[in-house]
DOTOR-797673 format. One record per residue: x, y, z negated of N, C-alpha, C, O in turn. Coordinates in steps of 0.1 Angstrom, whole numbers, plus 5000, padded with zeros to 4 digits. Each point is the difference from the previous one (the first is absolute). Layout:
XYZXYZXYZXYZ/...
//
This chain:
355160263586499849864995499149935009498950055004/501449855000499149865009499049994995499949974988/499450055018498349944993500049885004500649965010/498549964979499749914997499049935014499350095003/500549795005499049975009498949924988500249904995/498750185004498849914995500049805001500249955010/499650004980499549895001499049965010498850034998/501449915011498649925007499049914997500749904997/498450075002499549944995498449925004499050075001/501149825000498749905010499249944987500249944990/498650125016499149934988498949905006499350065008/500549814990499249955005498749994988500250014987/498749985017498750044994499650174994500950074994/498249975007499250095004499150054992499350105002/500749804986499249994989500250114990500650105004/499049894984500150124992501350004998500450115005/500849804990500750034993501350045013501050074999/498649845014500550055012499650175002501050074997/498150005007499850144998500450064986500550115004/499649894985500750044989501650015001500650094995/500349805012500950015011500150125006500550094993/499249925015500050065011499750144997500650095006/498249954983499950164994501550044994500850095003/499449844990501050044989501450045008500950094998/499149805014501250035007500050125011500950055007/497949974994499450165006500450104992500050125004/500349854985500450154989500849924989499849984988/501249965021501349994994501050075015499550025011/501950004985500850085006501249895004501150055004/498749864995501449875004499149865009500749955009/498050014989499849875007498950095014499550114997/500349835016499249985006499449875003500649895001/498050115002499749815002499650065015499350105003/501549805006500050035015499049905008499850035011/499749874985499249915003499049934990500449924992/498650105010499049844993499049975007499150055007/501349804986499349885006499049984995500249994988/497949985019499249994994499149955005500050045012/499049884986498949935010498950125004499349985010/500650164979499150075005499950065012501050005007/497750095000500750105008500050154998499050064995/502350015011500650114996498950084996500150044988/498650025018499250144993499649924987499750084992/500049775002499249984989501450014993500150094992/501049835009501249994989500350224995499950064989/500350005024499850164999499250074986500450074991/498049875011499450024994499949964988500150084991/499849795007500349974980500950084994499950034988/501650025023501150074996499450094993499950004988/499750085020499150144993498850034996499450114999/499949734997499350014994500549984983499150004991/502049985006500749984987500950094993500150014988/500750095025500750094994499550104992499049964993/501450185005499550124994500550095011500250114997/500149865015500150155011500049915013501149975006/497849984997500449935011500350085016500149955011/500050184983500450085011501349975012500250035012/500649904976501249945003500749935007501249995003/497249925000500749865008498850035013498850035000/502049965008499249985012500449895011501149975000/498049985011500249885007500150075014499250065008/502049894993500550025018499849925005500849934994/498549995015499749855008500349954987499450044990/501749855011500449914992501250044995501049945002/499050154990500650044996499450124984499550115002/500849854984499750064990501350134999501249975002/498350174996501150104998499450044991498850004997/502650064994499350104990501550105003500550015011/499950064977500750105002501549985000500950085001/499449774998501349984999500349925010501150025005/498249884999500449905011498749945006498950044996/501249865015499249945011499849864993501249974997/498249955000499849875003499149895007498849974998/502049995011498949935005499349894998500649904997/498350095003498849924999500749845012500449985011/499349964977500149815013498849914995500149954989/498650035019499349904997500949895001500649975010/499349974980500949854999499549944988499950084990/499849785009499749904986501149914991499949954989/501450055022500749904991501750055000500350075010/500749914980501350045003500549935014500750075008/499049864994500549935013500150085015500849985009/498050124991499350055008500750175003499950075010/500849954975500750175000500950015004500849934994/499850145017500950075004501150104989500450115003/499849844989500550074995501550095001500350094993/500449855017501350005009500250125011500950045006/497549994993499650125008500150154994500350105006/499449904981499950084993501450044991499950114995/501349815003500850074993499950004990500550084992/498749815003499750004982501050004988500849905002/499450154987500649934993499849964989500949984992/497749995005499449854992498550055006499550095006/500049794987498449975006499549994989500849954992/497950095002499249974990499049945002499250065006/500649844992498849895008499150024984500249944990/498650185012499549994990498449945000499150074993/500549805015499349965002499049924989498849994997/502549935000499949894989499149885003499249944992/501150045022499849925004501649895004500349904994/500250145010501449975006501049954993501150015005/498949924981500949974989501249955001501050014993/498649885020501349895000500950075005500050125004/501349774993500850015011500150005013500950065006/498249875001500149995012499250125006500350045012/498750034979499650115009501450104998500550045010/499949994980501050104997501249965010500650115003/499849815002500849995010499950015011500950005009/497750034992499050035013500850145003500750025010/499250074978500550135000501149995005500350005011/500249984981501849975005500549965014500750065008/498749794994500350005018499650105007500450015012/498750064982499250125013500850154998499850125005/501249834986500650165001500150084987500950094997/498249864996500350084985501049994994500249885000/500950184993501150004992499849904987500849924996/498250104999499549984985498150015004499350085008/500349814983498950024995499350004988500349914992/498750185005499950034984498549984999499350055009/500149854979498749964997499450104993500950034991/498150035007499550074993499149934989499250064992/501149785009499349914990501149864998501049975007/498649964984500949864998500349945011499350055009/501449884995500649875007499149914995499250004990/501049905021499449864993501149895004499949884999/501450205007501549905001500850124995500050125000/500949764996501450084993500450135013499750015012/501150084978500250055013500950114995500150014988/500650075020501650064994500350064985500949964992/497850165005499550054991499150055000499450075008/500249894976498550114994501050164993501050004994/498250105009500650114996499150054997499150035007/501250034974498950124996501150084996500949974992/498750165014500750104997500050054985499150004991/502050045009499950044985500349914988499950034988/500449815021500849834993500749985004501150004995/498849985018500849895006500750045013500949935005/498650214999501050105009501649965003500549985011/500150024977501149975002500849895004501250005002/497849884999500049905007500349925011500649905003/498550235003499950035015501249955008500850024992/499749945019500949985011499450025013498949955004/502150155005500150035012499549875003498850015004/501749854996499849905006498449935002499749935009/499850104984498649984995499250045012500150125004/498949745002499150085014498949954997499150025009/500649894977498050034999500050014985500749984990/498250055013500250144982498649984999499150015009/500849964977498550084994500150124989501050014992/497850085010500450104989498749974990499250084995/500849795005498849964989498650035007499749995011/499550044977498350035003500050114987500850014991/497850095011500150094993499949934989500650054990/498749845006499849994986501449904996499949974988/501249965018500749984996501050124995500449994989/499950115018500750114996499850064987500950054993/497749955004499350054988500749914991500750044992/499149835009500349894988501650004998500549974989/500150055022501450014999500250064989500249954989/499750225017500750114994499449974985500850044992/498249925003499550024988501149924993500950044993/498649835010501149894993502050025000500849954992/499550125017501150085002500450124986501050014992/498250045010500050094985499849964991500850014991/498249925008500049924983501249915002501050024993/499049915014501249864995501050085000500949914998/499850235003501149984996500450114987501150054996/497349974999499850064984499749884992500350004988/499049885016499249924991500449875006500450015012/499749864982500149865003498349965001499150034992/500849905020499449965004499549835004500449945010/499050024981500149875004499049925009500249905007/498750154992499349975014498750134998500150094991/498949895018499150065008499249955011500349905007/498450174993499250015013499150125000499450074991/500749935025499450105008499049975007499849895005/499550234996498650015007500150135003500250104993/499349885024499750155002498449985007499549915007/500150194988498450055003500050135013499950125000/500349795009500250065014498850065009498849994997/501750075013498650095006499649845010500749904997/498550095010500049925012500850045010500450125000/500049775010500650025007499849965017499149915001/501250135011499650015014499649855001498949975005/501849964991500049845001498349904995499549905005/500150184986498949954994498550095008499650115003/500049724998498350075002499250084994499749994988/499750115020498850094989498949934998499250024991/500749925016498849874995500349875001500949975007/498349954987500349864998500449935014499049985007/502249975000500149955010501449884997501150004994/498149895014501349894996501350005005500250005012/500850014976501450005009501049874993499249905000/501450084998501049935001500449974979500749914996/498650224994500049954991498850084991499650125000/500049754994498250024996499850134994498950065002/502050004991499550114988500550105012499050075003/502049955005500350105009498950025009499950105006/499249784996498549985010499350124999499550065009/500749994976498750104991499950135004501150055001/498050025001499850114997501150094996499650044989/501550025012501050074999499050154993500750064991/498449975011499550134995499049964994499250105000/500349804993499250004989500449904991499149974992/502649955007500649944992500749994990500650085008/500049914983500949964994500549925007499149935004/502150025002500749865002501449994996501150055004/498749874989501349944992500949925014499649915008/501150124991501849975013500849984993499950024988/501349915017501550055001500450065004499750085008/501849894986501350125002501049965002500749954991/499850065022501749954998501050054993500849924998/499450234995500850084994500749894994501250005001/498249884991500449964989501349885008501049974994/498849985017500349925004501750065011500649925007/499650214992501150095000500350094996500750085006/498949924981500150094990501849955000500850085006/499649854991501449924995501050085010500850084995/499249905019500850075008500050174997501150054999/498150015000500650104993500450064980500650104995/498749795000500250044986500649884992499749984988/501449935018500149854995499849984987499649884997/500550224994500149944986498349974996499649934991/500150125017498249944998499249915008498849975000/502249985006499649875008499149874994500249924990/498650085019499149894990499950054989499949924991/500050225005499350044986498750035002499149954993/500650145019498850075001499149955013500250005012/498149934977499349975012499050145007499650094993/500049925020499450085001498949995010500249935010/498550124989498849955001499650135012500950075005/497649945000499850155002498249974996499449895001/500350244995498450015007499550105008499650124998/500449805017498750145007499050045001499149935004/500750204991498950064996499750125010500850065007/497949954993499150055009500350165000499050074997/502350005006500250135001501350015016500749915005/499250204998500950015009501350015002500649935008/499850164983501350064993500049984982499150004993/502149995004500650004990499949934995498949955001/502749974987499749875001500849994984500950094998/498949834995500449984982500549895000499549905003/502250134991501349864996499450014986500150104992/499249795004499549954988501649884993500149885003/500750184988501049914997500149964984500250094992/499749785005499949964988501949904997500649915007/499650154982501649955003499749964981499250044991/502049835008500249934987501650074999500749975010/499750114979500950044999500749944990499549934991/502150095010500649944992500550024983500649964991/498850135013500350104983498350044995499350075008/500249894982498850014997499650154990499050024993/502250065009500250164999499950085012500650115002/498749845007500150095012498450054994499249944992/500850165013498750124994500050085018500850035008/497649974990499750065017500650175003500050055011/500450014974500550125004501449995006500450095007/500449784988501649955004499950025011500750095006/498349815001499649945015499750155006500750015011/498350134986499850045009501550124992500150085010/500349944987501150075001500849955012500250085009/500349814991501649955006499050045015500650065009/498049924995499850005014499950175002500050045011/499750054978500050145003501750025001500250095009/500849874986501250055001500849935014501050055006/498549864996500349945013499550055012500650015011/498250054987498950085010500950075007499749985012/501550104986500650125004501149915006500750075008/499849814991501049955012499249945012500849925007/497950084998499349995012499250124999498850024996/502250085009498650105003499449975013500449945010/498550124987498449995011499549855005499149965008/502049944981499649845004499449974987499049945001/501550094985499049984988500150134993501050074999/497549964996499150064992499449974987500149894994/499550175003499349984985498750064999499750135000/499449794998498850104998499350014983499649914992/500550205007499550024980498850055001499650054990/499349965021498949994997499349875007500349935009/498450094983498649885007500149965010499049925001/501750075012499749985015499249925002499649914992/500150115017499049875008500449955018500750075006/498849814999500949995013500050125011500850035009/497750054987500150085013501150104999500550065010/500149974974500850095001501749985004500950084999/499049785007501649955006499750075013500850085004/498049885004500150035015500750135004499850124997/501049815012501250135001501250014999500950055007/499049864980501650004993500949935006499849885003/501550195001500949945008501049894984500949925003/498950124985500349904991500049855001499049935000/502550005003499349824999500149984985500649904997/498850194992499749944990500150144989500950064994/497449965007499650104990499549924984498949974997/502350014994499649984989499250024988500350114995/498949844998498650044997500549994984500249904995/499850235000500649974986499349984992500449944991/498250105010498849954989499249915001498949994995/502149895018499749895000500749904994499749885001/501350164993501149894988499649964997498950055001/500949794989499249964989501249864996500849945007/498950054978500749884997498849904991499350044991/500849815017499449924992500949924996501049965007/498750004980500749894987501850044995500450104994/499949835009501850064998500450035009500150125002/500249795008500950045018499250015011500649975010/497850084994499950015008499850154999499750074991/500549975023499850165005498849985012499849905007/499650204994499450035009500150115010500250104993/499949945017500350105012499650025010500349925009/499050194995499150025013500950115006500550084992/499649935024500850095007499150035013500149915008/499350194996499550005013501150035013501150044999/498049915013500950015010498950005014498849955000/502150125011498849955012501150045014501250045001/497949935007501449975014500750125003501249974998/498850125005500450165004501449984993501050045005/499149894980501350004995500849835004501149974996/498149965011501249905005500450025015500949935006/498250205001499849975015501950144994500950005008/499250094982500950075002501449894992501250035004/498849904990501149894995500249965013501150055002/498349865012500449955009501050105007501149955004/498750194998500650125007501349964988500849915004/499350144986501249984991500549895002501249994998/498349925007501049865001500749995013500949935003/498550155005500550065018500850084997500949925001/499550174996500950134992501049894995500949995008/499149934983501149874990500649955013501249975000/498250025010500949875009500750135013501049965007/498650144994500550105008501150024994501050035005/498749954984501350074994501549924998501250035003/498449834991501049875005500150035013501150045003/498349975005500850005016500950105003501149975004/498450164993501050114997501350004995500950035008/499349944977501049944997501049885009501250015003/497849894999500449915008501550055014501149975002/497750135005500550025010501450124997500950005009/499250114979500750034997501249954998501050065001/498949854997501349864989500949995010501049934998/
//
């Protein structure tokens, strides 16, 4: 039998959820990432690598070049899509998981330089072919499709939840809040940027944010379109992060054990993407979890007649492995494709 040629794969950014990338595809058996793009230089990007894993025996740095035991990639100081060669490398999609780069015009950056497809590891802020969460909207998907987001971890989280309940329970509106770790973007100390509460202190704040989830929630879940607002708060931890969801239901017989049954019996059609947790957790006990959505069952609660209450943890390790699944979804349309 023909073996299969691995997926290739270009990651631009370097950052955590870019190295969470890149581990996973080190000990997976189908993707290699053959290039990334990054403003750092090669021994410090090396270094955070293995200062994060659990065997950093693994990865070691050849010139410019990161090896571990399955493939070579090379290291490109570079800051913008414009700037990547990617035409050089043989790619066949790009993960630009910077989250800097939203538009269209940087995503096409990709594309004129060679990339087949490019895939966001966070929202758009222009329309753009499709949003894909696995485990919804998969089937969606088309060969034809060349800029893609695969959401944000905490949109994935709110997906899949609202996914399970709406199609046990009518749902008539909601909002969300997630109580998020901080993120690369925000200052550790008070320094002025571009909006006043993001100015703050990142590590000794509360700061109340937004969320775009709510604002494409519709493309992948239509029937909830403009139902659900969603908020965030960053709080002063590093890892692990709480989908706080409050839903007005349409049947004023919904009881929180309905609610966490249908998401325990649903649990088992996303394995290793939703969980259930039946005891106390707390955030430190997500870190790790490759789950985009560990369900918190002794966090149910019902106030008045229709409202429910629902907390789900979640943290990057399980959006940085959904992105890989959404590389795997479009290898596989091509496959077919070229089969036909």
């Amino acid at each position: 039998m023909a073996q299969h040629q691995p997926i290739r794969v270009g990651i631009m950014g370097f950052g955590q959820t870019g190295r969470q990338i890149y581990d996973l595809a080190s000990r997976s058996d189908d993707v290699e990432v053959v290039a990334i793009a990054d403003i750092g230089k090669a021994d410090i990007l090396h270094y955070l690598l293995c200062s994060e894993v659990s065997d950093p025996g693994r990865h070691s740095l050849q010139g410019n070049f990161l090896v571990n035991p399955r493939f070579r990639s090379r290291l490109m100081r570079i800051d913008t899509p414009a700037e990547m060669p990617w035409d050089m490398f043989g790619v066949d999609m790009v993960i630009d998981s910077t989250g800097k780069f939203r538009d269209g015009a940087a995503m096409r950056d990709h594309l004129d330089n060679g990339a087949p497809r490019v895939l966001l590891r966070t929202l758009p802020v222009d329309t753009i072919d499709r949003i894909v969460i696995p485990g919804i909207n998969g089937g969606e998907a088309s060969a034809a499709d060349r800029m893609i987001s695969a959401g944000s971890a905490t949109t994935t989280a709110l997906c899949l939840l609202l996914h399970i309940l709406s199609a046990r329970f009518g749902i008539e509106c909601g909002s969300m809040t997630t109580v998020h770790a901080y993120t690369s973007d925000q200052a550790l100390q008070d320094y002025a940027g571009s909006d006043y509460r993001r100015s703050r202190s990142a590590a000794e704040n509360i700061i109340p944010n937004s969320h775009e989830a709510g604002l494409w929630l519709g493309r992948v879940l239509p029937a909830l379109d403009g139902k659900i607002l969603t908020s965030a708060l960053n709080v002063p931890i590093h890892e692990g992060c709480l989908l706080d969801l409050n839903l007005v239901m349409a049947d004023a017989g919904v009881t929180p054990e309905a609610v966490n049954d249908a998401v325990r019996e649903r649990a088992a059609d996303f394995p290793g993407v939703v969980g259930v947790a039946e005891d106390p957790i707390v955030s430190s006990d997500v870190i790790g979890s490759a789950y985009s959505l560990l369900f918190d069952a002794r966090g149910t609660i019902k106030a008045g007649d229709h409202t429910i209450k629902c907390l789900g943890w979640y943290e990057n390790l399980g959006h940085a492995a959904r992105l890989l699944d959404v590389v795997r979804l479009y290898a596989g349309l091509d496959s077919k494709e070229e089969a036909a």
